[in-house]
N, C-alpha and C positions, 0 to 999 in steps of 0.2 A: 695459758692464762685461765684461771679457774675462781671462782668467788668464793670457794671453801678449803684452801688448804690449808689456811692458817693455822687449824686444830691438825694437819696433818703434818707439820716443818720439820719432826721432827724424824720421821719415816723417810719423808723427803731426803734429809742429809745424810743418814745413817746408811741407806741404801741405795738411791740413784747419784749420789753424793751434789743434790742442788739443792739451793740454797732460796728460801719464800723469801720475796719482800711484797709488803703490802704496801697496796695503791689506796691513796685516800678517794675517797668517793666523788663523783663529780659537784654531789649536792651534800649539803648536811644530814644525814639520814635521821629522823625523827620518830622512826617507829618506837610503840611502845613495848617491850619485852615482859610480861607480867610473870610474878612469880610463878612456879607450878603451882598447880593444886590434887593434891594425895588424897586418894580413898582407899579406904581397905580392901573392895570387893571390887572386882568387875562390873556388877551388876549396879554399886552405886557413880560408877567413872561415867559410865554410860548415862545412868539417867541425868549428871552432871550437863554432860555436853549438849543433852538435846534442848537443858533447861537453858544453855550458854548461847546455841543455836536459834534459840528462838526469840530470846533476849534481844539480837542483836539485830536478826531480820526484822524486828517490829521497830527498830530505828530507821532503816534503812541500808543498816550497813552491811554490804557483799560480805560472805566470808566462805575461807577456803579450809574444809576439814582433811585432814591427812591421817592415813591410815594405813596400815605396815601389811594386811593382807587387801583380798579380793574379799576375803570370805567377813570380814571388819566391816569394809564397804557395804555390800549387801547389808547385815544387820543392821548398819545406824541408818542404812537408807528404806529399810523397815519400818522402825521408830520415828522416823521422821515421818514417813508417810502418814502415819499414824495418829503424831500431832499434826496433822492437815500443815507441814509447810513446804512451798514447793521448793525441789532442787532436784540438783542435775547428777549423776555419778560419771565419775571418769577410772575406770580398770581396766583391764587386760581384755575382758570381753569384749568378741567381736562387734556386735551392735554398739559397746559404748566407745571403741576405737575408730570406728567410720565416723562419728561424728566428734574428733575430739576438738579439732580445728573450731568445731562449733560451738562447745562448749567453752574453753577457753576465752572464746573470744568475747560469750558474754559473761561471762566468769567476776568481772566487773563492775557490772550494773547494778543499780540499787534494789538492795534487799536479794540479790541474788546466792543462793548456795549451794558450795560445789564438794562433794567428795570426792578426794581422789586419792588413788597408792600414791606406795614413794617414786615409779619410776615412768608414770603416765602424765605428763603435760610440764615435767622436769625442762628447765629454759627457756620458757616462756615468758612474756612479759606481759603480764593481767590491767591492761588499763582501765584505769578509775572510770565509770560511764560506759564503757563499751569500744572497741575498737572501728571507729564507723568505715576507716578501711579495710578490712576484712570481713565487715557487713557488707560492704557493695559490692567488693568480690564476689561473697556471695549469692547475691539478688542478680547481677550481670549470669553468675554461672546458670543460677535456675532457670535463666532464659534462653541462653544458648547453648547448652547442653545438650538438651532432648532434642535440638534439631541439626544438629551437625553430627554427631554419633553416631556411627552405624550401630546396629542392634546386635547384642554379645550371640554367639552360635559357639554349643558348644557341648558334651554330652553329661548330662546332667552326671551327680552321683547317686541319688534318691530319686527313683519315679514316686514316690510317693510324697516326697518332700520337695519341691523345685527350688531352687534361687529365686528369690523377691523380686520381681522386677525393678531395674536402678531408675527412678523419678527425677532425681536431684531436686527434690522437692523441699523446700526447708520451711521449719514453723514461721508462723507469720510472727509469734511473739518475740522472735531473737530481734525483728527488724524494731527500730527506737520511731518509725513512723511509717504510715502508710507511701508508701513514692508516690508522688502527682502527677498529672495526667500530663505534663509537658514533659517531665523528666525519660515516664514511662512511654509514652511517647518514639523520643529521644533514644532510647535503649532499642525500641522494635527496630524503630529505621536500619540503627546498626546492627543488629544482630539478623534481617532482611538481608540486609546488604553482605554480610557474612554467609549467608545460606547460598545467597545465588552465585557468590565465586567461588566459593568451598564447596559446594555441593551440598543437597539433604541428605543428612546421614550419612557421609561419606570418608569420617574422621575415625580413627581408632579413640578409645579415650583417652590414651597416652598424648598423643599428639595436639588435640581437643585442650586439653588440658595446659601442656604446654606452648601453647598459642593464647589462652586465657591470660598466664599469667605475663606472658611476654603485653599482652593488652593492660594490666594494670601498671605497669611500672612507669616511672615517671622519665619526662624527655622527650626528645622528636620523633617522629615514626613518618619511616618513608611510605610503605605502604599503604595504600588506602582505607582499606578492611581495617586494620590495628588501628589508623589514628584515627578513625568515626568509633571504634570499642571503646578507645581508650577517653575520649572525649566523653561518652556518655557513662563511663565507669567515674573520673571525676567529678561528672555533675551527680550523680549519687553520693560522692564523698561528699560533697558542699551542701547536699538535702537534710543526708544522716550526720553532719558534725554539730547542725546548731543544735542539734537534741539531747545528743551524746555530751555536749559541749557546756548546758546545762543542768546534764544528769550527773555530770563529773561533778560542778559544782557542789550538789545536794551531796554526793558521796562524800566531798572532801571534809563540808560544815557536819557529816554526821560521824567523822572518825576515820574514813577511809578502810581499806581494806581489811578484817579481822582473820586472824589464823587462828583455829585450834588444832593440836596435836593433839593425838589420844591414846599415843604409846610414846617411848622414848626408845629410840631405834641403838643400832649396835653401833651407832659412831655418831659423837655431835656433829660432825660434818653433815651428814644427813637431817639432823633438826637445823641446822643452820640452813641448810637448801632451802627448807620449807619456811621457814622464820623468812628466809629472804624474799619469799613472792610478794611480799610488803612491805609497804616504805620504801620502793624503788626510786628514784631519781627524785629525792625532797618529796615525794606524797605523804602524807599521815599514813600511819598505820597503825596494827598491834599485834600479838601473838601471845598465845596461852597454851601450856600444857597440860591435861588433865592424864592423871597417871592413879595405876592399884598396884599396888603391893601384888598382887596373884598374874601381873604384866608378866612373860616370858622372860625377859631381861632381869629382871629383879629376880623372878621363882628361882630362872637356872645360877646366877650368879651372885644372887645378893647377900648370903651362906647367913650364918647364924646370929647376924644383927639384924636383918632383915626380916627374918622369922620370929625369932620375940617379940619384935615392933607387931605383926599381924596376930600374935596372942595376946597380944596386950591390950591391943585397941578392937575392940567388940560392935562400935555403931560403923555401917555399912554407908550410908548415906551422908555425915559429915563428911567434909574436909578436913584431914590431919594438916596441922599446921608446927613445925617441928627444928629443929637448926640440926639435932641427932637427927633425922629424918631425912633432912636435904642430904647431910655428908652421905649416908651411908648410899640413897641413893645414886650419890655422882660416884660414888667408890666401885658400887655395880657398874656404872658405864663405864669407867677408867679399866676396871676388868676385863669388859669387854672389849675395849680396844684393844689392851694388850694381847688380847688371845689373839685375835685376826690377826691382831699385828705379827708375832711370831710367825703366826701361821705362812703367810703372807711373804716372811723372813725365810724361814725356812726353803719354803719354794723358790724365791730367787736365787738363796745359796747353790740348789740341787740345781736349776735352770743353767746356772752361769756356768756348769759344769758341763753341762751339754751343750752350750753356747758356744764356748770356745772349741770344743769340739764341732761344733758348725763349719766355726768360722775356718777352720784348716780344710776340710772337707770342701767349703766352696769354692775356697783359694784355688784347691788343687784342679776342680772341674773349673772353671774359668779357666786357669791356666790351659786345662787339653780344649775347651773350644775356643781362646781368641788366639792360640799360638799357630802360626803359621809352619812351626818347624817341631816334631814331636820326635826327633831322635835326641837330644840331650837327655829329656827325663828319659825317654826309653830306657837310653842305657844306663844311668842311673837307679833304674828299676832292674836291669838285668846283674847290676855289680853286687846292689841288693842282696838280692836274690844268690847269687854264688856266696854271698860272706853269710846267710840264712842258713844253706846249704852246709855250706864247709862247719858252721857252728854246731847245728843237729848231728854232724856224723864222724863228728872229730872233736871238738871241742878245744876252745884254748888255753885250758889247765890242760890237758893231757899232754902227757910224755911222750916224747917224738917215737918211743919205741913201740908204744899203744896202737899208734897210727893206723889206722884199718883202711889202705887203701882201696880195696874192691868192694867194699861199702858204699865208699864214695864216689867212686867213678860210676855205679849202678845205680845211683842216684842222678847224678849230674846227665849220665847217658837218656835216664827216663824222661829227664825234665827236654833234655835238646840235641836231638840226633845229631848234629853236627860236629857233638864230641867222643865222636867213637871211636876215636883217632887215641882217645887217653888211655893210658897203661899206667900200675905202678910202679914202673920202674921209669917210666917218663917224670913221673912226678917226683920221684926220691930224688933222681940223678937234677932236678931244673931247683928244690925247693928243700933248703937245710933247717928253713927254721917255721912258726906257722905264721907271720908275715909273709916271708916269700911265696908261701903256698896260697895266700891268701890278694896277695897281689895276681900271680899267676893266673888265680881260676877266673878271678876278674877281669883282666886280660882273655881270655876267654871267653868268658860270655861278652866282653865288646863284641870281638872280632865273630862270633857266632852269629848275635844281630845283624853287623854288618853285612857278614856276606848271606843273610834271607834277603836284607832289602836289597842286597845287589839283583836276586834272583828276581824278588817278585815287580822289580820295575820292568827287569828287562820284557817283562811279558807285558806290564802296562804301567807304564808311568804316571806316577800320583796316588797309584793305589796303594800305595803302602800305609803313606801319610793316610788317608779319610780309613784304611781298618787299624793302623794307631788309634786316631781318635774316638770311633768308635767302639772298641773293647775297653779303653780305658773309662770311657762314660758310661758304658753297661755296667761294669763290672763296680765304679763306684755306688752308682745309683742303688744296684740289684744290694749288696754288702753295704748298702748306708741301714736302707730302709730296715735291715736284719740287726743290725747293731740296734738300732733306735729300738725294737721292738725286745732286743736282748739289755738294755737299759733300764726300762718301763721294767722290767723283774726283777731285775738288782734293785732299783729302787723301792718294789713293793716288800722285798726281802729283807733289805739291812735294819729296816725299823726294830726285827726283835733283837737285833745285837744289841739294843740296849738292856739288855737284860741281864749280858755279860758284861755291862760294862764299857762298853763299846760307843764309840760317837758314830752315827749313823750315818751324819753326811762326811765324816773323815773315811771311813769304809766305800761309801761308796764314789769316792773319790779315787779310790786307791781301785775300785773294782772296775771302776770308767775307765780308767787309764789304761789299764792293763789290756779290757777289751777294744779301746780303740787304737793300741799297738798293733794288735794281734787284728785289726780288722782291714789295718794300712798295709800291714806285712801280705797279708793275705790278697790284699787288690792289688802289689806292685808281681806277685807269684802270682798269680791267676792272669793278668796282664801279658807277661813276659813266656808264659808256659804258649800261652796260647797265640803271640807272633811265632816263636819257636817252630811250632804245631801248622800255623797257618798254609792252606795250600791253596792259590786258585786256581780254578779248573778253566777250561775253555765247552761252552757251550754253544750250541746253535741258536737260532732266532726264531725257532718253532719250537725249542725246550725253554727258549727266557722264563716265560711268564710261571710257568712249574715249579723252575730252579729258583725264582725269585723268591715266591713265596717256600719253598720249604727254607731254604739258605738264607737269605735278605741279599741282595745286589749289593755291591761296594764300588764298583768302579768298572769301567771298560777302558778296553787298550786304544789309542787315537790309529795306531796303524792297519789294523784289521778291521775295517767294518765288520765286517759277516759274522765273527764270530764273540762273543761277549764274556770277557770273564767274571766271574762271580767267586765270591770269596766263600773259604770253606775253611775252618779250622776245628779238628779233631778232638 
C-alpha cells in the first residue's frame, strides 16, 4: 500500500504485472494545489521563494520547503537566515538527523519553517499545532535519560576532536508551555522511582530507550516503574494538548499547512510525496512549485523548446506565466520518467534472467540439505556424467567405424578407477549401436557408485550420505558465486553488440544460458569425480585435531571408538 502510485500503474502492470486501484480518502482532501510559477534564472526562483516564505510565516502559516539536494538546503537556509526568519533544516547531515523526530514533530506549529530533502522526514504525519505526544515523549526522555544511562566508554577516533557529550537536552522552545509544578512534580517521583529499581546509570541506551517507549504507549501496565512513567507521560499529554489544541486552531483559520517545491523532481510521484504532507486527513492546506528554466530536469531534458523559451524571455525576476510553457515543461518530466522507466525496464529484463537462474540453483541446494537419501541424484549425476563423457570422445554423429575406443576408456578410467576392468573389445562385443553404448557406460557408472558406497560404509556407516551432501554444497556454492561474477561481465560486455545490431538482452540471454549449462555440468562432474576419488583414512585420537583441520572431519565409524575416520578425496 503506497499513496503515490497512481502516476506509477502503468510500470506497475507492464512489469510486476499488478494492477493500482485507488482508495478514496478517509476525509475529503481540501488542500489547495496552485499553479507553478516559472522563472528564468535560478537566481530569481530563489528570491521568489524566500519572498513566498516569508509571506506566509508573517500569517502564521507552518510551511514545509522541499528541496532535491543537501547542498539546495543549505543555501535557502542562508537566505533565510538572512531575512531574519526562523527555521529549522531537515538533511542528511548528521547534527540535522539526531534531531529529526524533533523537528518534525514541530514542523506544525504556527509560523514554523522547515526545509527538508526528498528522502528526510518521508512518512511522516506533520500535525497542525504540534504533536503534544511526542512532545511529552520528549520532556519524560530529558528527564530520565541522564539518569538511568550508563555513560558511553569507548576509543575515541580524534584526540583532538572528542564526541559531544549526549544531554538529551532539548530546546525549551519546541515545548507549547512551561510543565507545572504539580505535573513536574509528578514526572520526578516517577522517574525517582525508575532510578532506584533500575539502578543509576545502569541501562545501555538501547534498552533505556526501549523501556521509554514501552512507558508511553497506551493500556495497562503491570509493572510498577512503567505504570507511574506512563501515568505521568499522560499527564504531560493533557498539559501540552490544551496549547497545541488551540494552536491547531489558529493554524487551521490561517490556511493550514503551506508546501513549496523548488525543483520539480525526476517523477511526479515524488512531488506528489511532498504535495502530500498537506491536507492530510480533511486539514486545510496548499502547495506551490516555483521552478527556472536553468532547473537540472529542464537543462538536461527539456531540448530545444525549452531553450528558445530561455532566449526569449530576458527578465530574471518575473514570473513566466505560459500554457506553451506548462506543456513543455511536463513533456521534460514525462521524459524523464520514460528514461528511468526504461532504465528500470531494462534491469528487470537482465535480473529475471538471473532469477530464474537462482531459482534452479536453490531448488537444487535445498534438495541436497532437506534430502535424507542423496543417492538418486548421485546417480543421476554419475549417468550425467558418462553420457558428458561419451559425447566429448565420441560423439553422436560419428560413424561407428570412427569410434575411438582407447580415448575413451582413458577417460572414463581418469574419472573412476573402478573401470579398469574396461577394454575395447568389451565394449564393441556388449554395444552395436551409440545408444547401447550409451546405456552401457551408464550402467557403469551406477554400479561404480554403488560399489564406493558399499566400501566407504562398511568402514563407517552414514559417512557416505553427510560427504554426498557436503561436496555437493561446496561445489554449488564455490561454481555459483563464479558464475554470478562470470555474468556481471557478459552483461557489462553485450551492451556494444549494439552496434552490430544486436539486442543486448537477447545475447545475453543466450550467453547466460549457455554459461549456466556449463556451470550445472561442471557441479554434477566435479561432484561425481570426487565420490569416485573419495578415500577415508582411519586416524588416531592424538592426530584428530591436525587431520581435522587440514581435511575437515565427515564422520566417524559407531564401531571403533579409538580410531576416527576422516574423509579425504584426491
Amino acid at each position: 500500500m503506497t499513496g503515490t502510485a497512481a502516476t506509477e500503474s502503468t510500470e506497475f502492470e507492464s512489469i510486476y504485472k499488478l494492477k493500482v486501484t485507488i482508495v478514496p480518502t478517509n476525509k475529503p482532501m481540501i488542500r489547495k494545489d496552485e499553479s507553478d510559477v516559472v522563472f528564468r534564472a535560478t537566481t530569481g526562483k530563489w528570491r521568489a521563494v524566500v519572498v513566498e516564505i516569508s509571506r506566509m510565516h508573517k500569517t502564521g502559516r507552518p510551511v514545509l520547503v522541499g528541496t532535491t539536494s543537501v547542498e539546495q538546503s543549505d543555501v535557502l537556509a542562508q537566505q533565510l537566515q538572512e531575512a531574519g526568519i526562523p527555521h529549522e533544516v531537515l538533511n542528511a547531515k548528521p547534527e540535522n538527523v539526531e534531531r529529526e523526530a524533533e523537528i518534525v514533530a514541530q514542523s506544525g506549529r504556527l509560523g514554523a519553517v522547515t526545509i527538508a530533502t526528498n528522502m528526510a522526514g518521508r512518512g511522516t504525519d506533520i500535525i497542525l499545532g504540534g504533536n503534544a505526544e511526542f512532545m511529552a515523549r520528549l520532556k519524560l526522555r530529558e528527564m530520565l535519560m541522564p539518569r538511568v544511562v550508563k555513560p558511553t566508554e569507548g576509543v575515541f577516533v580524534s584526540v583532538k576532536k572528542p564526541p559531544p557529550k549526549k544531554t538529551w537536552k532539548v530546546n525549551e522552545n519546541l515545548f507549547p508551555c512551561q510543565l507545572s509544578n504539580e505535573k513536574t512534580k509528578l514526572a520526578e517521583e516517577a522517574v525517582q522511582l525508575a532510578v532506584q529499581t533500575w539502578g543509576l546509570r545502569s541501562l545501555s541506551e538501547l534498552e533505556a530507550e526501549e523501556r521509554l517507549s514501552y512507558c508511553c504507549e497506551k493500556g495497562p501496565a503491570q509493572d510498577e516503574v512503567i505504570a507511574k512513567l506512563r501515568d505521568a507521560f499522560l499527564e504531560i499529554v493533557k498539559e501540552f494538548k490544551v496549547y497545541t489544541e488551540e494552536e491547531r486552531k489558529q493554524v487551521v483559520s490561517a490556511g493550514g499547512l503551506h508546501v513549496v517545491g523548488t525543483e520539480r523532481h525526476e517523477s511526479r510521484r515524488i512531488d506528489n510525496q511532498l504535495r502530500g504532507r498537506s491536507g492530510r486527513q480533511g486539514d486545510p492546506g496548499s502547495s506551490r512549485f516555483f521552478l527556472s528554466l536553468e532547473d537540472n530536469i529542464f537543462r538536461i531534458f527539456g531540448g530545444d523548446r525549452i531553450q528558445g523559451l530561455m532566449r526569449a524571455f530576458r527578465v530574471e525576476d518575473l514570473p513566466i506565466e505560459s500554457k506553451m510553457l506548462t506543456k513543455a515543461l511536463d513533456e521534460a518530466q514525462r521524459k524523464v520518467e520514460n528514461y528511468f522507466f526504461d532504465i528500470r525496464k531494462q534491469l528487470f529484463e537482465f535480473d529475471e534472467v538471473l532469477n530464474s537462474q537462482r531459482d534452479r540453483v536453490y531448488k537444487e541446494r535445498r534438495r541436497a540439505l532437506e534430502s535424507d537419501d542423496l543417492q538418486s541424484l548421485v546417480i543421476e549425476f554419475a549417468e550425467l556424467t558418462m553420457d558428458d563423457i561419451l559425447e566429448a570422445n565420441i560423439g553422436s554423429d560419428a560413424p561407428k567405424e570412427s569410434w575411438d575406443f582407447e580415448k575413451l576408456i582413458a577417460k572414463l578410467q581418469q574419472y573412476c578407477y573402478f573401470l579398469d576392468d574396461l577394454t575395447p573389445d568389451l565394449l564393441r562385443s556388449k554395444c552395436s549401436s551409440y545408444e547401447e553404448l550409451q546405456d552401457y557406460l551408464r550402467l557403469c557408472g551406477r554400479e561404480a557408485y554403488l560399489q564406493k558406497r558399499d566400501i566407504v560404509e562398511k568402514q563407517a556407516p552414514g559417512l557416505m550420505k553427510e560427504a554426498e551432501r557436503f561436496l555437493i554444497l561446496s561445489n554449488i556454492d564455490r561454481l555459483w558465486k563464479e558464475h554470478l561474477q562470470a555474468l556481471k561481465f557478459v552483461q557489462q560486455a553485450v551492451g556494444l553488440r549494439g552496434y552490430a545490431q544486436r539486442d543486448p538482452l537477447i545475447e545475453y540471454k543466450l550467453e547466460g544460458y549457455n554459461l549456466f549449462l556449463d556451470m550445472m555440468a561442471q557441479i554434477r562432474r566435479n561432484v561425481i569425480y570426487s565420490i569416485y576419488q573419495f578415500q577415508p583414512v582411519m586416524v588416531k585420537k592424538d592426530e584428530q585435531q591436525t587431520q581435522n583441520e587440514k581435511s575437515g572431519k565427515i564422520g566417524r565409524s559407531k564401531n571403533d571408538p579409538d580410531p576416527v575416520v576422516v574423509a579425504k578425496s584426491s
